[in-house]
VOGU-3710 file (C-alpha; in Angstrom, 3 decimals, decimal comma):
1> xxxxxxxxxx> -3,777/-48,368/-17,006  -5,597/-45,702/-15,170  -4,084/-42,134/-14,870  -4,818/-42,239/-10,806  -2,732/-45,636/-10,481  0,452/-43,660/-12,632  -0,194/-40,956/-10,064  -0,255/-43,176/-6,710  2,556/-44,899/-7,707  5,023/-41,770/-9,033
11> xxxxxxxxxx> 6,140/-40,779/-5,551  7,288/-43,937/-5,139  9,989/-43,762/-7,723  13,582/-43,254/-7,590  14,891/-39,709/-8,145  18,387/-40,843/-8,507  20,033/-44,605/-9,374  22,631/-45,886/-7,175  24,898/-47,497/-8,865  27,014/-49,089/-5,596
21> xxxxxxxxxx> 30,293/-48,123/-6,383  30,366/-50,186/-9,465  32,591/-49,525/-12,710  31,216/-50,147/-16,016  33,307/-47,144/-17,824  36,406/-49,547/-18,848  35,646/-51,018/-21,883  39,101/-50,464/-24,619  40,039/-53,841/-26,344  42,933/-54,023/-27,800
31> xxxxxxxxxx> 41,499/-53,798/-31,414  40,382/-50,143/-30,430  43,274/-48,715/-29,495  44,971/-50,114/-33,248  41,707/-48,801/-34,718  42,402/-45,342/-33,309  45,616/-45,432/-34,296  45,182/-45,863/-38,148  42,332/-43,540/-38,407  44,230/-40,541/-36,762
41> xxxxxxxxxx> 46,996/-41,319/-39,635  44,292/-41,829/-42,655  42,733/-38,266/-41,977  45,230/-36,715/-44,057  43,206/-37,925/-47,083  40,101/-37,390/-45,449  37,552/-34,377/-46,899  35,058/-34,268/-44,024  34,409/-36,429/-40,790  31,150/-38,208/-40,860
51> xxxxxxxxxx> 30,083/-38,863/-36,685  27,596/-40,597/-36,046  25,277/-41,155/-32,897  22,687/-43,027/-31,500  19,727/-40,247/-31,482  18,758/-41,579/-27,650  21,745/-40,177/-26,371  22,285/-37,261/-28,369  23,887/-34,728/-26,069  26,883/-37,106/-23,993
61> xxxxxxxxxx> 30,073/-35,620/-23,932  31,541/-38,750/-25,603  29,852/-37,032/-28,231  32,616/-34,963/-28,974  35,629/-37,834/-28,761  38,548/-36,306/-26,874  40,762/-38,159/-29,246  39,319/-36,338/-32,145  39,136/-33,184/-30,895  41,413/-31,547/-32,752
71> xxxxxxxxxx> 40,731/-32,791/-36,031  36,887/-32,220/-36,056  38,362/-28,743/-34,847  39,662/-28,209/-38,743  38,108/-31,120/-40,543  34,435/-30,522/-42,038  31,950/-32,418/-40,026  29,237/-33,722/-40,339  26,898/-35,157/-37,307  24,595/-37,949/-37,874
81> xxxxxxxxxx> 21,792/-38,779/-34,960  20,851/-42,687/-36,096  17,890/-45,084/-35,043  15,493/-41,651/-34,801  12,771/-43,978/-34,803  13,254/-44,921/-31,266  14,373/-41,877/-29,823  11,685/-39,075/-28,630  12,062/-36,159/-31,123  8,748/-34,720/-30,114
91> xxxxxxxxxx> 11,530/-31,596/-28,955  13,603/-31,907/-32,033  14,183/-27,785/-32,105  15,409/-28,242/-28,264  18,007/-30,869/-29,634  19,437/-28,436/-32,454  19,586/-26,160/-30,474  21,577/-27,610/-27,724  24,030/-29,215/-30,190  24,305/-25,870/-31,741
101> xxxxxxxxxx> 25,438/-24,417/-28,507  27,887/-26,731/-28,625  29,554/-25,522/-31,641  27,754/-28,457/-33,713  25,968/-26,661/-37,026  25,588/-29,738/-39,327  23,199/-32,482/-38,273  21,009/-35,021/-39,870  18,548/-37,156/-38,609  18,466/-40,776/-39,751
111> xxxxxxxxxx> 17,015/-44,213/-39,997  20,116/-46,353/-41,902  17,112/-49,506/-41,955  14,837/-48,064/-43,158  14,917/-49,604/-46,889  13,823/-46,083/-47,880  14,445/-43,262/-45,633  14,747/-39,639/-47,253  17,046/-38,003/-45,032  19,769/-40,658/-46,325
121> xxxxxxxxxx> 19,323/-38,299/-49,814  20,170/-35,317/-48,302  23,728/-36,461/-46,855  25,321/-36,183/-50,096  24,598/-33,029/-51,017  24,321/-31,738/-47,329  28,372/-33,110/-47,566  29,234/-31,339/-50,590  28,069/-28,234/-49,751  29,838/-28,186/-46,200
131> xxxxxxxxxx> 32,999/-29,539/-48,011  33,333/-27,048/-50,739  32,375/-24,249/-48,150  35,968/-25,218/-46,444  39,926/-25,255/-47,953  40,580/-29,005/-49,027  44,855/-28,774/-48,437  46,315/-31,364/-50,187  42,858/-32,409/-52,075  42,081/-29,598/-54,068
141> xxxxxxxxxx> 42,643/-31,145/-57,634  40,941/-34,183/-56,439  37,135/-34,613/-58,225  36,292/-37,303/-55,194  35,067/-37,062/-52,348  36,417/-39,238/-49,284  34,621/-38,957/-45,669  35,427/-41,087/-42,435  32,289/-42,243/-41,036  33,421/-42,149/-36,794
151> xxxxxxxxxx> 31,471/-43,375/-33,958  30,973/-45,377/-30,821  30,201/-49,053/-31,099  26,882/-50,178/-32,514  24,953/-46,764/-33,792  24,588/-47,963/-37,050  27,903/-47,174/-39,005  28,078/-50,032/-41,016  23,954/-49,586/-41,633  24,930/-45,579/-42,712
161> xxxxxxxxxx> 27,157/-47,104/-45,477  24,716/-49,829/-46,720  21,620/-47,528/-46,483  23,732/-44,885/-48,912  24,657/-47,818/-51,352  21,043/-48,802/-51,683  19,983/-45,145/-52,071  22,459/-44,090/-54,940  24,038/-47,158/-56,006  21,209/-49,474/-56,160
171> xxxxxxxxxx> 23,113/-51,857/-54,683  23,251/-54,303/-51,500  25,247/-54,599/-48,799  28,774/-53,407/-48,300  29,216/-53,685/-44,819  28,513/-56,517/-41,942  25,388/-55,434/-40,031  24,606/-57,065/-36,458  23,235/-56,104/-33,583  25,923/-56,184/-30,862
181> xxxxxxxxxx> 29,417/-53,906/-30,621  32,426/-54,698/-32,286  31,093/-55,915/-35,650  33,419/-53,775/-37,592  37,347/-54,694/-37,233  38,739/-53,692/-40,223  39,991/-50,445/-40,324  40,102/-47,854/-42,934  38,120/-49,636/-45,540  37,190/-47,914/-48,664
191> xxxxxxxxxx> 34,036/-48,108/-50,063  31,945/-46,193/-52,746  28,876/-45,050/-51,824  28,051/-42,665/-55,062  28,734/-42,196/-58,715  27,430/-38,418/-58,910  29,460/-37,592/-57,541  31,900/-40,034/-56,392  31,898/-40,437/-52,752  34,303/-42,794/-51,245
201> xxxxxxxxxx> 33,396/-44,031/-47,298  35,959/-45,172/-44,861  34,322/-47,804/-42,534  35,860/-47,538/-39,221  35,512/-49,681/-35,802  33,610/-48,366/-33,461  35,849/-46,534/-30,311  35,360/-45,627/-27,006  37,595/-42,973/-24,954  40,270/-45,130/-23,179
211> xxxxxxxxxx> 37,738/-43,942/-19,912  34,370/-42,583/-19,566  34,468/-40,166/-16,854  30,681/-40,347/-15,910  29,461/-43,951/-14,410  25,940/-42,821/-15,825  27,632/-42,056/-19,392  28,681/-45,226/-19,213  25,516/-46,509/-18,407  23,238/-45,087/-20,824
221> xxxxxxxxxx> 26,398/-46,397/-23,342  25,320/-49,812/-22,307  21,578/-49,219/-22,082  21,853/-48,694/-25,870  24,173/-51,384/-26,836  27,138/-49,910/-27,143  28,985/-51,833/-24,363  28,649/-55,658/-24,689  26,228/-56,763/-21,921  28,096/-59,218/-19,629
231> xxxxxxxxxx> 30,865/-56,259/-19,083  28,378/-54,538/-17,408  25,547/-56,713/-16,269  22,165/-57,481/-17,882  20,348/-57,198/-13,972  21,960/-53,623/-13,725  21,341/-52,778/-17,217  17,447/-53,710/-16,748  17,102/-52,024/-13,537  19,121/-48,716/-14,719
241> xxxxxxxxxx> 16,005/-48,762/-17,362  13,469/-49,576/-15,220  14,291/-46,217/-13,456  14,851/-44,135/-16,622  11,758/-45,109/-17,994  9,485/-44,562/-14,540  11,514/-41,278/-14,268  10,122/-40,137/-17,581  6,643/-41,485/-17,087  6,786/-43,722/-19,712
251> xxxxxxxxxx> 4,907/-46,648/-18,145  4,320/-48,717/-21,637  6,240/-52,031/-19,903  3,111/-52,314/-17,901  0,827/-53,039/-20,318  2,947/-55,014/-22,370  3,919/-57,908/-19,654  0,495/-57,172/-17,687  1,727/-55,650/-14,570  -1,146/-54,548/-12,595
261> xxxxxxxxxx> 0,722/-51,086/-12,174  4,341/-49,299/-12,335  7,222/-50,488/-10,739  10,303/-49,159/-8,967  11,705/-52,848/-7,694  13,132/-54,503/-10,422  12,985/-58,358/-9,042  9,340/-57,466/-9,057  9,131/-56,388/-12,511  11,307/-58,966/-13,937
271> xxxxxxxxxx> 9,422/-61,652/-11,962  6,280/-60,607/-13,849  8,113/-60,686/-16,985  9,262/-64,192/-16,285  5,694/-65,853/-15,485  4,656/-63,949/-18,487  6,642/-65,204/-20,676  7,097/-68,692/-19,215  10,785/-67,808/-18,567  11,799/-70,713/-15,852
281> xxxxxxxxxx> 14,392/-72,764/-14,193  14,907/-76,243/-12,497  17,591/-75,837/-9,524  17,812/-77,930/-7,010  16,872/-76,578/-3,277  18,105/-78,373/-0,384  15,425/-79,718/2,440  14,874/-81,405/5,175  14,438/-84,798/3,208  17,023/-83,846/1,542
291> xxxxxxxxxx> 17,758/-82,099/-2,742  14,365/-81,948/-4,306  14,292/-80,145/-8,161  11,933/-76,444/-7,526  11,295/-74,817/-11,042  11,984/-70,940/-10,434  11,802/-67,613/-12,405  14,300/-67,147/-14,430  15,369/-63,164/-14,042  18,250/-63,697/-16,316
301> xxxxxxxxxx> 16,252/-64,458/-19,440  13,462/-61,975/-17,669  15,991/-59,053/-17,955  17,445/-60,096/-21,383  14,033/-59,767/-22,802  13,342/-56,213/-21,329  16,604/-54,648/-22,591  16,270/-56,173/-26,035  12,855/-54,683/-26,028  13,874/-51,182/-25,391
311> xxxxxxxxxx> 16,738/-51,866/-28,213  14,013/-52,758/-30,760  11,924/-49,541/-29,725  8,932/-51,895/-28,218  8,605/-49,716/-25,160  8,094/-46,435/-27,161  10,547/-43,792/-28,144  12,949/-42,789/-25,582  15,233/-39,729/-25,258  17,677/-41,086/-22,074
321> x> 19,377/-37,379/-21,879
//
């Protein structure tokens, strides 16, 4: 694609999404609120607070779960940015020090799929260090180590504690993997992640605040995966990153379903992807001789295809603060 089509076509964009009035910020099953529950009484024999993020949306304030607040206020703690690999890190110093700003000292970069990934090495003794640097209360005597690993659905909890088993353990798969929220229902399951030394993991659910003040926040939450799709919409999740991704210039869904240039009109762009792809539909149109079958695009499958592309990082790194 040529640079003077990009430039023709960027006043064109959106500067800001309008999201109609909708709500997509609800999203608190029943399971969560039990979850929460159990893991605000299991702390007590927690050593440090493992939170972990999806390194795309690195700076929302759900960041810093109201509902925790107070215990990551005392507890050690530890913040994990997962799935680097499709995040845009080409400002990593500006990301430290933002989080640092924010009172947030300890964080590690990660990719939990990696089948080797060298950051995963440093957690253990990264977690040591912070714990011993801070009283233990009621664990002093105790020669273990036991973290909670905390988070909002689908960054890669479950992928954390597997990646560590296969990284001191040698061993496979402790915890269900998948690529859609609310894998993880069991709460406060301990597993062991290390023999030297012994680290126990609690695998928790994944939980959202009760209500995410910011429709956008709740947005980019869904973007990533975090919110199951039909809650919010799979033609407003595709359009919401139609505009993120022409309001960072990142034009790489051009070339890979052969538009002739950017975008802003998302029936457009998902039409495209459709014929592409040979994504159709038979419905039946009524005429003046009456039903006849017409085969149409079919945008559903269009948009599905797009989102789960920007999931799998085939649209390039992304930073979506």
């Amino acid at each position: 694609m040529k640079l003077c089509q990009v430039l023709r076509n960027v006043g064109k964009f959106r500067t800001v999404f309008d999201f109609g009035g909708r709500e997509v910020a609800h999203w608190f099953p029943g399971h969560m609120a039990k979850g929460l529950k159990q893991m605000k009484a299991g702390l007590k024999s927690v050593d440090c607070i493992i939170e972990i993020h999806d390194a795309r949306i690195s700076f929302l304030p759900l960041r810093r779960n109201p509902l925790f607040q107070d215990t990551l206020d005392v507890k050690p703690h530890l913040l994990i940015l997962n799935k680097m690999d499709l995040s845009d890190l080409s400002n990593k110093q500006r990301i430290l020090k933002k989080l640092q700003q924010d009172g947030v000292r300890n964080v590690l970069f990660t990719d939990c799929l990696k089948q080797r990934d060298d950051n995963i090495k440093k957690l253990a003794p990264m977690m040591v260090k912070i714990i011993e640097n801070s009283p233990r209360f009621n664990r002093e005597e105790n020669t273990s180590y036991c973290l909670m690993v905390i988070g909002v659905p689908n960054v890669g909890k479950s992928s954390l504690i597997n990646s560590l088993r296969r990284t001191h353990l040698k061993k496979g798969r402790a915890s269900r993997v998948g690529g859609e929220p609310g894998i993880t229902r069991a709460v406060l399951t301990k597993i062991q992640v290390s023999e030297r030394p012994l680290i126990y993991l609690l695998d928790t659910p994944g939980v959202l605040p009760p209500k995410i003040q910011s429709v956008e926040t709740g947005m980019k939450l869904a973007l990533c995966g975090t919110i199951l799709d039909h809650l919010v919409g799979e033609d407003i999740i595709a359009d919401y990153l139609l505009y993120s991704l022409n309001r960072l210039g990142n034009f790489s869904y051009v070339e890979k379903y052969d538009l002739p240039e950017p975008s802003d009109d998302i029936q457009y762009v998902l039409k495209r992807i459709a014929v592409k792809l040979r994504k159709t539909q038979k419905v039946k149109a009524l005429t003046g001789v009456g039903n006849i079958t017409v085969t149409i695009p079919n945008y559903s499958a269009a948009a599905y295809d797009f989102i789960r592309a920007f999931r799998k990082g085939e649209l390039g790194p992304v930073l979506l603060d």
